[in-house]
N, C-alpha and C positions, 0 to 999 in steps of 0.2 A: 371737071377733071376726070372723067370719065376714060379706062382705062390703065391709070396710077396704080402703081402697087406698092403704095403710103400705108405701112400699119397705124391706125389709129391711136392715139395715146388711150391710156385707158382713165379712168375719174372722171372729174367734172370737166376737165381741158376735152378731152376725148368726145366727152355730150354736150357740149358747147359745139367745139367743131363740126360734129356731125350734123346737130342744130343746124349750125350758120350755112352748112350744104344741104341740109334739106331745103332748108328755106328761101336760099338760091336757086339750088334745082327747082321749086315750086315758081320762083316770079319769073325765071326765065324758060319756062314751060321745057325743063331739061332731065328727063324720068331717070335718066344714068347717076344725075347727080344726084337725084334728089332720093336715088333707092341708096345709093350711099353714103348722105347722109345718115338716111335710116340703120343702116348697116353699123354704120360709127356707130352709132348713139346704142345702138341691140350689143355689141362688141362693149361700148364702155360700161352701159347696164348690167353686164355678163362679165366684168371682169369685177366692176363692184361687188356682184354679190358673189365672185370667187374668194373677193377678199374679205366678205362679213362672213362668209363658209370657210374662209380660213382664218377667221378669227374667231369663229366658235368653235372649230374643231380644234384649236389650239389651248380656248379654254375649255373646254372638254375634256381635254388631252391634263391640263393643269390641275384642274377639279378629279379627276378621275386619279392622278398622281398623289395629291393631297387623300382622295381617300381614299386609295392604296398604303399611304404611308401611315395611317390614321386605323386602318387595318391592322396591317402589322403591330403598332404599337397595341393594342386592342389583342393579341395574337399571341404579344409579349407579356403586356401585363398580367393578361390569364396563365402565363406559364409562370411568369415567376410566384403566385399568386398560389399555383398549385404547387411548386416545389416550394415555399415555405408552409405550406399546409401540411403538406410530404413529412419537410423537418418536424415542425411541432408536434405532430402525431408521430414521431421516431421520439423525439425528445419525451413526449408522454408515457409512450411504451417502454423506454428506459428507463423512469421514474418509476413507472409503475413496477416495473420487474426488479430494481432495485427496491421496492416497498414491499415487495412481497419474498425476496431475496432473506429482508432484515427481520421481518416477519416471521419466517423459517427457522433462522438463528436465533431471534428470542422465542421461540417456542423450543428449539432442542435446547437450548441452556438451559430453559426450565425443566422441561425431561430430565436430562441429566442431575440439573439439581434434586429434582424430585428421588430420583432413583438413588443419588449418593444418600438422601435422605432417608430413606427408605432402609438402605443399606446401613446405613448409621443406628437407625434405631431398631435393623435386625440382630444387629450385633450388641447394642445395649441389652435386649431383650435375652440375646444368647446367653452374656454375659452374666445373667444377674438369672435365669435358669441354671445355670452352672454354678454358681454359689450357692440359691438354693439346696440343688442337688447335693453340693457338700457338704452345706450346714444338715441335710436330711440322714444323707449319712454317716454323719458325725455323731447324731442324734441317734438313730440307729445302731453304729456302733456301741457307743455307750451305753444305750439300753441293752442291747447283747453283752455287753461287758458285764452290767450291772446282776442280768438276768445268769447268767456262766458263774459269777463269784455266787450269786443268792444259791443255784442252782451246787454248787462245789461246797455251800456252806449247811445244805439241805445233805448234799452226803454227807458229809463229815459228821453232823448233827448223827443221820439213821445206822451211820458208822458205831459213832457213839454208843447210841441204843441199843446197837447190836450186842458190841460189846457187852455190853451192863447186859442185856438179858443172857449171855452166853455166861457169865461169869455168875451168875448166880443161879 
């Protein structure tokens, strides 16, 4: 069939046929046929491994998707991973600032208690200085009182005296 312009199927029909024209072309000493058998058979060869190379590029293509998407997830997880770590250490820092907030507050209420205290028993202290002071002066008075009458009862007496030595 030399001359034909028959595309060759491609698979095993393809190298078969080309087979059966080789091997034709060989018994009937016919090089046209028998190089196109070869030809079929190189064409089916060549379209097979078009199609194992487009089935490994395909799973290739599949695998490399899968670990793209296996990626991502991977990509994902590490972010979500770091914004709850984000929150937790937000949540801790609020705790804590809260803990040190309340901290604060019972420290000045004790201050304050301290110093109302303080002030309380300045003022008892004042207090009871001030009675003193007037029990001191009360006492003081008195003794000036006591010491003015002794003292008016010492003239009246050299009063006396006087008298009585004048009159005699």
């Amino acid at each position: 069939m030399p001359g034909t312009s028959e595309t060759p199927a491609g698979g095993l029909f393809g190298k078969l046929k080309g087979k059966a024209k080789e091997t034709l072309g060989s018994l009937t000493n016919n090089r046209d046929l028998a190089t196109e058998g070869q030809l079929e058979q190189d064409k089916a060869d060549a379209a097979r491994e078009a199609q194992r190379r487009d089935a490994e590029a395909a799973q290739t293509e599949s695998q490399a998707e899968v670990e793209g998407a296996l990626q991502q997830n991977l990509v994902e997880t590490e972010r979500l991973q770091t914004e709850e770590a984000a929150r937790q250490r937000e949540i801790s820092l609020e705790q804590e600032r809260q803990r040190k907030e309340h901290q604060a507050e019972v420290a000045a209420d004790q201050r304050e208690k301290a110093v109302e205290q303080q002030a309380a028993k300045e003022q008892v202290d004042a207090a009871r200085q001030e009675i003193a002071a007037e029990q001191d002066h009360a006492a003081v008075t008195r003794e000036a009182d006591r010491l003015e009458a002794e003292a008016e009862a010492a003239k009246a007496a050299a009063a006396e005296l006087d008298n009585q030595d004048q009159a005699r």
